[in-house]
C-alpha positions as CSV (number, residue, x, y, z in Angstrom):
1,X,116.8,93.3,151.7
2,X,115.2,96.3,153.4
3,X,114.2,97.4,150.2
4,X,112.0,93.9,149.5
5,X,110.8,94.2,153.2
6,X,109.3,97.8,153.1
7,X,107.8,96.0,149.4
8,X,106.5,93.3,151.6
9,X,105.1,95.3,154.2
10,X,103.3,97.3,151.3
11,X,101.6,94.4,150.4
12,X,100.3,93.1,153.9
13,X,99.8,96.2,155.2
14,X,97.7,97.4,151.8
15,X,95.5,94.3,151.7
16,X,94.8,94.8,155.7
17,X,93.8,98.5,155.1
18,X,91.1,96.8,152.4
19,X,89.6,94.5,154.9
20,X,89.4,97.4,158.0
21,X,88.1,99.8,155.6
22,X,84.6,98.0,155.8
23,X,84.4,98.8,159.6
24,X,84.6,102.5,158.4
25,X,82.3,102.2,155.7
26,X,79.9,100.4,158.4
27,X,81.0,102.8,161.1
28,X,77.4,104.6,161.5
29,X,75.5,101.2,161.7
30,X,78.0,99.8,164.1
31,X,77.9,102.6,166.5
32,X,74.2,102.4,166.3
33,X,74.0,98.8,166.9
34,X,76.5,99.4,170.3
35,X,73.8,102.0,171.4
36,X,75.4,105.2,170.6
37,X,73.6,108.4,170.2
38,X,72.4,108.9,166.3
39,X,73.9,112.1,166.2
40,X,77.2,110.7,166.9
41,X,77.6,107.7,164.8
42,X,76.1,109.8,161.8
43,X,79.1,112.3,162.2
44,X,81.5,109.1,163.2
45,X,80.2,107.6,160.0
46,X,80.5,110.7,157.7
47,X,83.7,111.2,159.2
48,X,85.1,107.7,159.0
49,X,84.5,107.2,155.1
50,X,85.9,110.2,154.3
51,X,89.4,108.6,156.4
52,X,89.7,106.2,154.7
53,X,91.9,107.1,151.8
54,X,94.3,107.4,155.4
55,X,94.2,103.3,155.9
56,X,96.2,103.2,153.1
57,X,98.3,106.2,153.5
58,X,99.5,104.9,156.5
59,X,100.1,101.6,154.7
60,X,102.8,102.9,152.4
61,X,104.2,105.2,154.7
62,X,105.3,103.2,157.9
63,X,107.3,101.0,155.6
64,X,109.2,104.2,154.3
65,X,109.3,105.2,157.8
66,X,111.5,102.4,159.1
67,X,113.5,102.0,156.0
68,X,114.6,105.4,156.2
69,X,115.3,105.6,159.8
70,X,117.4,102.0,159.3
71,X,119.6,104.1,157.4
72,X,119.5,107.2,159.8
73,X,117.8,109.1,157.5
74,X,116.0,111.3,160.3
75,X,117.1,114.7,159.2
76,X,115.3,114.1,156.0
77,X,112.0,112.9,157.7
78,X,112.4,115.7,160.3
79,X,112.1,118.1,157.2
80,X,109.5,116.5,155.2
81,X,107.1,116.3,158.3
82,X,107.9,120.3,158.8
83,X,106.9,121.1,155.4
84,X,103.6,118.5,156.5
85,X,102.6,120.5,159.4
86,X,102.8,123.8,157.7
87,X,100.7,123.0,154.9
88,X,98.2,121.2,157.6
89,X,97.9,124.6,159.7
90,X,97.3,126.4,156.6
91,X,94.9,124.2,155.0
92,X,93.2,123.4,158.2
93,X,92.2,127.4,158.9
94,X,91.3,127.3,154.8
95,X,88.9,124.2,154.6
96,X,87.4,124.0,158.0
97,X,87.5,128.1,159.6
98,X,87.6,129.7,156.1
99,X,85.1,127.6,154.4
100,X,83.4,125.7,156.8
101,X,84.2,122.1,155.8
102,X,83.7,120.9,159.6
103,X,84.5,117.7,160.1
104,X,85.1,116.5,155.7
105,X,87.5,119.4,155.8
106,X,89.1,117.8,158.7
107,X,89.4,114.5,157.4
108,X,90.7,116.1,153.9
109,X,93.5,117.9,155.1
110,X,94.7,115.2,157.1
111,X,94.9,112.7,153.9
112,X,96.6,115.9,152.2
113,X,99.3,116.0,154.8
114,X,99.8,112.4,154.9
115,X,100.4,111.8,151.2
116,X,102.6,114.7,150.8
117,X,104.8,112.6,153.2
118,X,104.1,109.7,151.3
119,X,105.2,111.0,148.1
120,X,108.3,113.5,149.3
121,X,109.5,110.0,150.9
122,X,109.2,107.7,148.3
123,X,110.5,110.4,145.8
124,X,113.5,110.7,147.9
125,X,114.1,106.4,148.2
126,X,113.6,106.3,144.4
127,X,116.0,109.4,143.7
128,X,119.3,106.8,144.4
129,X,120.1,108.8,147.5
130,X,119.7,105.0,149.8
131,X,122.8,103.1,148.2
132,X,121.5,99.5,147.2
133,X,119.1,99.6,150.1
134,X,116.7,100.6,147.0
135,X,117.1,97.9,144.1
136,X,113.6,98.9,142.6
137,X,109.8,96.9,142.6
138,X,110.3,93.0,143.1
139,X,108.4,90.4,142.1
140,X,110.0,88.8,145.4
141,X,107.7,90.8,147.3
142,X,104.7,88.3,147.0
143,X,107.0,85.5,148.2
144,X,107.0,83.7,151.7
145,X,104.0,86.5,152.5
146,X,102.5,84.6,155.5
147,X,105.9,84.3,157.2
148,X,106.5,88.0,157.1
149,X,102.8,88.8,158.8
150,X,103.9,85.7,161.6
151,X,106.7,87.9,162.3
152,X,105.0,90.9,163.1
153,X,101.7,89.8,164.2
154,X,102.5,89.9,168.1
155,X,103.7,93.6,167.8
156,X,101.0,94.1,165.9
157,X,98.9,92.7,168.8
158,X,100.8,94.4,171.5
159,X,100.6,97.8,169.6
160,X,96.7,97.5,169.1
161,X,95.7,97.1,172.7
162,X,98.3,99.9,173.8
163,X,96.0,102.2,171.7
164,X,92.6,100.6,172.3
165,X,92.3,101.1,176.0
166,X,92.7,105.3,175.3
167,X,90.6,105.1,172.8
168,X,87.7,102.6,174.4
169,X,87.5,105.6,177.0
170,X,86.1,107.9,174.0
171,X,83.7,105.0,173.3
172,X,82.3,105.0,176.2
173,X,82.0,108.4,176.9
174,X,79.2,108.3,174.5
175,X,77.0,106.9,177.0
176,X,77.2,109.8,179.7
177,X,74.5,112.2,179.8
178,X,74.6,114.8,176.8
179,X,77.2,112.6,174.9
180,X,78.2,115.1,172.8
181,X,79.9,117.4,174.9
182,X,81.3,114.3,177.1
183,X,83.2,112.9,173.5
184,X,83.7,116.3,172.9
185,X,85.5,117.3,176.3
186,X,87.6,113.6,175.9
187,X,88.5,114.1,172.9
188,X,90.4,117.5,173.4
189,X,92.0,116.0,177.1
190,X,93.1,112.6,174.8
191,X,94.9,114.8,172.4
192,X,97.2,116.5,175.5
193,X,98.6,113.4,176.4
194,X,98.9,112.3,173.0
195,X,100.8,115.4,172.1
196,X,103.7,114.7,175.0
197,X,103.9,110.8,174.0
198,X,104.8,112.3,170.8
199,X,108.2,113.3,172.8
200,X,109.0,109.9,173.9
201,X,108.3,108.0,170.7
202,X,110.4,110.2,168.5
203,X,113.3,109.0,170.9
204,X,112.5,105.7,171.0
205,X,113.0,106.1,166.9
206,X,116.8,106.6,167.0
């Protein structure tokens, strides 16, 4: 069964990713319309469609992620995200210092880490090295859908306002006095705390 849950979890999470990636297509408009600065939203906006490829990264990858660590797969995780964070140093100097991608370069080397981890995952569920926990695609997958999202929907709920309070505070920096510098400032203090959580959610994963 963990097999056809990860499948169904594909498919919610996959057909989710398609309705939030209007809000990033819409991002510049949106910001604009809550009374952020234009030079913000327009780099929010360019920023955000260039993302979204990650919407649906992240939808086949948390699946993987749980149906490899409900086999204590970790060591083989642990590696492939290694190998991830090399190649996003290295192609973070190359796109955005070397060539001078700015923020697109950003947003490309993070989709190139995250479906290297996608595929080095999935290659290594398909490669029969997970027992019967991997029986192959299912047809079964489709079935009893709404159930499955009733299951997680309060998680997903809890989950979604543990994150939205950090990031409301980068919202509404935007309104200081020379906003760009105030998101700017935020955003570099948001990613120190983020960083050390890191710690305590890669224990709460064993």
């Amino acid at each position: 069964m963990l097999g056809l849950y990860m499948q169904k979890s594909w498919v919610i999470l996959n057909l989710t990713a398609l309705l939030l990636s209007l809000l990033y297509i819409f991002a510049a408009p949106i910001l604009r319309l809550i009374g952020q600065t234009e030079s913000i939203s327009k780099a929010a906006g360019i920023f955000s469609i260039w993302m979204i490829p990650q919407l649906f990264v992240y939808a086949f990858n948390f699946p993987m992620a749980k149906f490899l660590q409900a086999q204590s797969k970790m060591m083989v995780m642990a590696l492939v995200a290694g190998l991830a964070l090399v190649m996003h140093v290295v192609l973070s100097w190359l796109l955005m210092l070397k060539l001078g991608w700015g923020l697109v370069g950003a947003a490309v080397v993070v989709n190139k880490s995250w479906i290297f981890i996608d595929v080095a995952q999935f290659l290594y569920i398909i490669s029969g090295t997970c027992g019967l926990a991997w029986a192959g695609f299912s047809w079964k997958a489709f079935h009893h859908l709404w159930g499955f999202v009733r299951l997680s929907l309060a998680s997903a709920i809890m989950l979604c306002l543990e994150v939205w309070y950090f990031m409301a505070l980068i919202l509404f920096a935007g309104y200081l006095k020379d906003a760009e510098i105030s998101v700017d400032a935020l955003s570099i203090c948001m990613n120190i705390p983020g960083w050390t959580v890191m710690v305590s959610n890669g224990l709460m994963q064993l």
